[in-house]
DOGU-989675 format. One line per 2 residues: number of its first residue (from 1); their letters; for each residue z, y, x of C-alpha. Coordinates in steps of 0.25 Angstrom, whole numbers, plus 2048, in hexadecimal, padded with zeros to 3 digits. Layout:
<nodes>
NUM) a) Z:Y:X | ...;
</nodes>
This chain:
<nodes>
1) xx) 638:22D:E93 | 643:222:E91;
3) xx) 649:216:E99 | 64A:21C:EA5;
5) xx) 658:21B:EAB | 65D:225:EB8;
7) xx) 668:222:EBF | 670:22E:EC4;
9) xx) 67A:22C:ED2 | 684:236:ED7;
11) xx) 690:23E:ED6 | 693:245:EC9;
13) xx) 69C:253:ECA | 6A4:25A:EC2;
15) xx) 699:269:EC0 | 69F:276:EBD;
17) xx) 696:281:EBD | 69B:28E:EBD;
19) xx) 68E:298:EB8 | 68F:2A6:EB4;
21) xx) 696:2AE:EC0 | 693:2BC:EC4;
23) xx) 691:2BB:ED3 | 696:2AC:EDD;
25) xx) 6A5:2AB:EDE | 6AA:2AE:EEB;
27) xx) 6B4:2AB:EF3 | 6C2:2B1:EEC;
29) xx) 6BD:2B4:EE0 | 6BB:2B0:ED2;
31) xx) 6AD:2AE:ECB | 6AE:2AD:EBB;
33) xx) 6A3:2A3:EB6 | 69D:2A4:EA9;
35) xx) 698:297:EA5 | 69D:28A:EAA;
37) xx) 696:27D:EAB | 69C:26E:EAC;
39) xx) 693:261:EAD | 691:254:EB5;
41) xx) 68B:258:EC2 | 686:251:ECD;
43) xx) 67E:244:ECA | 680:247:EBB;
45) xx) 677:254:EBC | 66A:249:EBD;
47) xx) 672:23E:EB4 | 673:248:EA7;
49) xx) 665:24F:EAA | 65E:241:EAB;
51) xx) 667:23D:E9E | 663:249:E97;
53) xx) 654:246:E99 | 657:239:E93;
55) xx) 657:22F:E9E | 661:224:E9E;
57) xx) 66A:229:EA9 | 674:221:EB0;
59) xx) 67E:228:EBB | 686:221:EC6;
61) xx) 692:22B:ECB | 6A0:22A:ECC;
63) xx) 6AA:232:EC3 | 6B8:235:EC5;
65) xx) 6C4:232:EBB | 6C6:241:EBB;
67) xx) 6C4:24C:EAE | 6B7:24F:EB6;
69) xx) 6B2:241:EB8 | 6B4:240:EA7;
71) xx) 6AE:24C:EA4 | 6A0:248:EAD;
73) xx) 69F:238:EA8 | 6A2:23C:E98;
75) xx) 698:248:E9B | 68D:23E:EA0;
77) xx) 690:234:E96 | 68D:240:E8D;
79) xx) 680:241:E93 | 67C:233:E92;
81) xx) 67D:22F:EA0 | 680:222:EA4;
83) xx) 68D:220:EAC | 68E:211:EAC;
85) xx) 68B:20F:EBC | 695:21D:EBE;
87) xx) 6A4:219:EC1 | 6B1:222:EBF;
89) xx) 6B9:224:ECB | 6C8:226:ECB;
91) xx) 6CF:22E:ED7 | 6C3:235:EDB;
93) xx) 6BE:243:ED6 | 6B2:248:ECE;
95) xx) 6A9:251:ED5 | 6A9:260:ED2;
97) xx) 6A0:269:ED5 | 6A0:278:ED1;
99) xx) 694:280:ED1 | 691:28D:ECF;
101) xx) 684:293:EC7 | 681:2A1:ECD;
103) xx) 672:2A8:ECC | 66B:29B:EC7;
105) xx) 671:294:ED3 | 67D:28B:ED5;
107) xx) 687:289:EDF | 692:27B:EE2;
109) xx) 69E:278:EE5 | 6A1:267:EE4;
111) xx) 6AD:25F:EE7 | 6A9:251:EE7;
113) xx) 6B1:244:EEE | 6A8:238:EF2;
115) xx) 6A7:22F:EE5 | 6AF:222:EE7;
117) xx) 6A5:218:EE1 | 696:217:EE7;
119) xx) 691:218:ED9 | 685:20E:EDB;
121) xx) 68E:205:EDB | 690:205:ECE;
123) xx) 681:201:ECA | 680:1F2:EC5;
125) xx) 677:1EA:ECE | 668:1EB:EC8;
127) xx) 66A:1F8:EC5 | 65E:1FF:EC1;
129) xx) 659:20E:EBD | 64C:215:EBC;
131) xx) 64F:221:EC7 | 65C:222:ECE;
133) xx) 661:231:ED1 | 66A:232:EDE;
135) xx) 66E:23F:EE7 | 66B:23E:EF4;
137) xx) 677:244:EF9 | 680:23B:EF1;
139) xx) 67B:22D:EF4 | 681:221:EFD;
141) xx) 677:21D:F07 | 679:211:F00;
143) xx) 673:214:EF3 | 665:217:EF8;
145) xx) 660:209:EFC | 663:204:EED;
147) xx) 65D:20F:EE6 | 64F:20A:EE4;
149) xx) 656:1FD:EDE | 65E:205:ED5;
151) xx) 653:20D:ED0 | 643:20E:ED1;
153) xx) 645:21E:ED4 | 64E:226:EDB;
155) xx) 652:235:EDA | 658:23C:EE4;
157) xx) 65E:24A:EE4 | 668:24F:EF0;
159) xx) 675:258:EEE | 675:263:EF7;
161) xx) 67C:261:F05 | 679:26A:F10;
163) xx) 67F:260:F1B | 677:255:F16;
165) xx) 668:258:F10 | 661:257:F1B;
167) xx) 668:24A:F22 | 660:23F:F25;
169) xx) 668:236:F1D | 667:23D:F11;
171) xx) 658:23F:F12 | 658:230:F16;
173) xx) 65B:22D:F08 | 64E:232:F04;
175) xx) 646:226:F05 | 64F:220:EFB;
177) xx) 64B:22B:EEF | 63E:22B:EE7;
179) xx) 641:23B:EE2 | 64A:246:EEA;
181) xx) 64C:252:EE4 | 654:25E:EEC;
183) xx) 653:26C:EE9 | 64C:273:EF3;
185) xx) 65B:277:EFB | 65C:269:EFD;
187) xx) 64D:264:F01 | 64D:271:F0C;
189) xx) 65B:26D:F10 | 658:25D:F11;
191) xx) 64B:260:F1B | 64C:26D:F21;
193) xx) 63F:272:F1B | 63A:280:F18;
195) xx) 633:27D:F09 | 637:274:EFE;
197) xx) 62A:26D:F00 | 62B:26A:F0E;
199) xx) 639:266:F0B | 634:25D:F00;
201) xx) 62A:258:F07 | 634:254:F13;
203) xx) 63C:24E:F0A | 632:245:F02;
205) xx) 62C:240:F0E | 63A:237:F0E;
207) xx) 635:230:F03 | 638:236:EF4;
209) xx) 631:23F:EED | 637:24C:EEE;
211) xx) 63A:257:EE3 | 641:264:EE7;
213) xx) 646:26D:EDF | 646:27B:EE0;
215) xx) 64A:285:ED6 | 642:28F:ED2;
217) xx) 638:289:ED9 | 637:27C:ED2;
219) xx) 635:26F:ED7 | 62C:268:EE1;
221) xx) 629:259:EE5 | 625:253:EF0;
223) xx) 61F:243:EEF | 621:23B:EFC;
225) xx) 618:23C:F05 | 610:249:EFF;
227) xx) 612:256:F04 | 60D:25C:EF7;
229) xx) 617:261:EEE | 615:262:EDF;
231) xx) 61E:26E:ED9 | 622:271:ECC;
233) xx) 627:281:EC9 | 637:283:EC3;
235) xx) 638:287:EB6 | 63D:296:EB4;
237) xx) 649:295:EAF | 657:29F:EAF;
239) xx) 660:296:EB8 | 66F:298:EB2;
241) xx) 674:28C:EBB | 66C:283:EC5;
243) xx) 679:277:EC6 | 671:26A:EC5;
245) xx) 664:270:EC2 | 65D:266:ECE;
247) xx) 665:25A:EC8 | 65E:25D:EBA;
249) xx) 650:25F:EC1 | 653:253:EC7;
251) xx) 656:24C:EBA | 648:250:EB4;
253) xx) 641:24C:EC1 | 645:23F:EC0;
255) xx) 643:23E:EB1 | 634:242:EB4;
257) xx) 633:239:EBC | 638:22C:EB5;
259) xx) 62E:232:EAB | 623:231:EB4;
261) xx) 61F:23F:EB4 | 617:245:EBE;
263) xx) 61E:24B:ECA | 619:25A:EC6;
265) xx) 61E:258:EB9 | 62C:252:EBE;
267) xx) 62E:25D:EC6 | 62C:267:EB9;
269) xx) 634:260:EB1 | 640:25D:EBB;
271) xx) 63D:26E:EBC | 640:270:EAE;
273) xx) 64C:268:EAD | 654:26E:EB9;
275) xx) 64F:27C:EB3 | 654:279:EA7;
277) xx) 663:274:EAB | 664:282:EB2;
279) xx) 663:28A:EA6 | 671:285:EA3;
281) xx) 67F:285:EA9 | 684:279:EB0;
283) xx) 67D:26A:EB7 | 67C:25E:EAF;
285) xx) 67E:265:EA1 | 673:26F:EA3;
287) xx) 667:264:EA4 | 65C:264:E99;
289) xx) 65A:25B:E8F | 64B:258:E89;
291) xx) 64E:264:E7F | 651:26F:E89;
293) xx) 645:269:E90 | 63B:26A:E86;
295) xx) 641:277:E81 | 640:27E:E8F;
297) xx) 631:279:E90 | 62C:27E:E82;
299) xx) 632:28C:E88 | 62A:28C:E93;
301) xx) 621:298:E91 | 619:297:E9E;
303) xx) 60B:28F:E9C | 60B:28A:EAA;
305) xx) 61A:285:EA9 | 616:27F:E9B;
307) xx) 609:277:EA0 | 612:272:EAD;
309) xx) 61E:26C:EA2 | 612:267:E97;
311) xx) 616:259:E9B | 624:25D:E93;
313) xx) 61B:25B:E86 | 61A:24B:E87;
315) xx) 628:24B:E8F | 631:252:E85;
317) xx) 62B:249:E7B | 62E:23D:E84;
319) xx) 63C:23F:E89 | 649:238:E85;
321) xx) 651:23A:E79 | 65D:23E:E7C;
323) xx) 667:248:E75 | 668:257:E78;
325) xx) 670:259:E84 | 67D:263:E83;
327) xx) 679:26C:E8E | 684:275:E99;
329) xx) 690:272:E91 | 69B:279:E9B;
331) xx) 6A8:270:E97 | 6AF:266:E9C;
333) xx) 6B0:260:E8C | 6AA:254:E86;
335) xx) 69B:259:E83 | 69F:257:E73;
337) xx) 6AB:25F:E71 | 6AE:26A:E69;
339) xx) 6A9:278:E6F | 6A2:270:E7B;
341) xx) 696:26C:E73 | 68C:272:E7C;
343) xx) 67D:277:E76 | 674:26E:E76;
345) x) 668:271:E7D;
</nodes>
């Protein structure tokens, strides 16, 4: 599949992951980590798992004019993302977040000051993508009513914010979006439902399609309108560190579906990308390529599993070139450098 462009929106952070720790720090103590992970977070978890499926891939964010900001533009130049409607802000701070992988499951702490720049201003008049990817909680109100001009589909996800999921305002929004995709936290939280289904179901009635994810579980979808969900299993995999594992499922939902595939299948194959960035440390840096894909799918030794992913066949054959991806390279050096050549997956 080629010629089809995503547009990325959102704030970038600064990610340190910190795996490898005996119990949770505490308060007054020390934890000692053993492996550390550094990469573009944020919007540029989607950006580099779109690019590394081989989609043209543009992103709009603002970057400080600090050692951070540097470090996230030349590590997403790296990947191949375009940065032409991104701007570099001085006077302003990059956005940190520090998160902590413990028992396949993660935990955050983020700084982040408001950007200075509404970055859709930076997009030419005319404008034009094939799917434009946005975060709920991260628009201006402003956005919404232009993105159907800017883009024949638009993707939503939500970061998570107690205070705010289940607002009107922010459910409001949902009429703008062709696809949401919570995790199951965030669609219970947004609609006060007891199951994922029913919450999905609330949620799509709003006007998008809605795809939740959920873990172990897998994934479901609900279209608008229906009350019929159609689910697709996880696939069983040792989590070593779930940090951006929904943003890399929602990268391979969204290349499904510019590809045209069937929603059953999309939902297996948006499985197998987020089950596949878990296997490693860190966000951005842990998303597949093509290879780790195929490779993960000639593994599978379960018939049932096989026959759900036999679309793969015609798919691998079919997907972008692109070079092998360095994957979970935890330094803040240029990707090339000597001793910071990370394996290449």
């Amino acid at each position: 599949m080629t010629g089809y462009r995503a547009h990325v929106v959102g704030p970038v952070c600064f990610d340190l992951v910190f795996s490898g720790l005996s119990s949770p720090p505490r308060l007054g103590t020390e934890v000692q980590a053993s492996a550390l992970g550094v990469s573009p977070g944020g919007a540029a978890n989607v950006a580099v798992a779109l690019a590394r499926l081989g989609l043209d891939v543009a992103l709009s964010a603002v970057f400080a004019d600090d050692a951070f900001g540097r470090y996230l533009w030349s590590s997403l130049q790296d990947e191949g993302v375009d940065l032409a409607y991104s701007a570099t802000a001085g006077e302003w701070s990059t956005p940190v977040t520090s998160s902590v992988a413990l028992e396949g499951e993660r935990s955050m702490v983020t700084y982040a000051e408001a950007p200075p720049i509404n970055v859709l201003d930076l997009l030419p008049p005319g404008y034009r993508a094939d799917a434009f990817v946005i975060s709920l909680a991260d628009a201006d109100d402003l956005w919404f009513p232009a993105l159907h001009r800017l883009a024949a589909m638009v993707f939503a996800d939500v970061a998570w914010d107690d205070d705010r999921l289940g607002r009107p305002d922010l459910l409001a929004r949902l009429a703008a979006v062709d696809v949401f995709m919570p995790n199951a936290a965030e669609a219970l939280a947004a609609t006060r439902c007891t199951t994922v289904t029913e919450a999905a179901t609330s949620l799509s009635a709003l006007g998008p399609l809605v795809v939740v994810k959920n873990g172990e579980w897998g994934s479901l979808a609900v279209c608008p309108g229906s009350t019929v969900a159609t689910k697709a299993p996880a696939v069983p995999v040792e989590a070593l560190d779930t940090t951006g594992a929904g943003d890399v499922f929602d990268a391979g939902f969204i290349y499904a579906s510019l590809a045209g595939w069937p929603l059953a299948q999309r939902l297996h194959f948006a499985n197998l990308c987020g089950a596949e960035s878990v296997k490693l440390i860190g966000g951005s840096f842990a998303a597949p390529c093509w290879r780790d894909l195929a490779a993960s799918y000639s593994a599978m030794d379960d018939p049932a599993l096989r026959r759900a992913y036999r679309f793969l066949d015609s798919a691998v054959m079919d997907a972008p070139a692109r070079r092998a991806c360095r994957r979970s390279f935890p330094s803040m050096g240029p990707p090339g450098a000597p001793g910071r050549e990370a394996p290449i997956s």
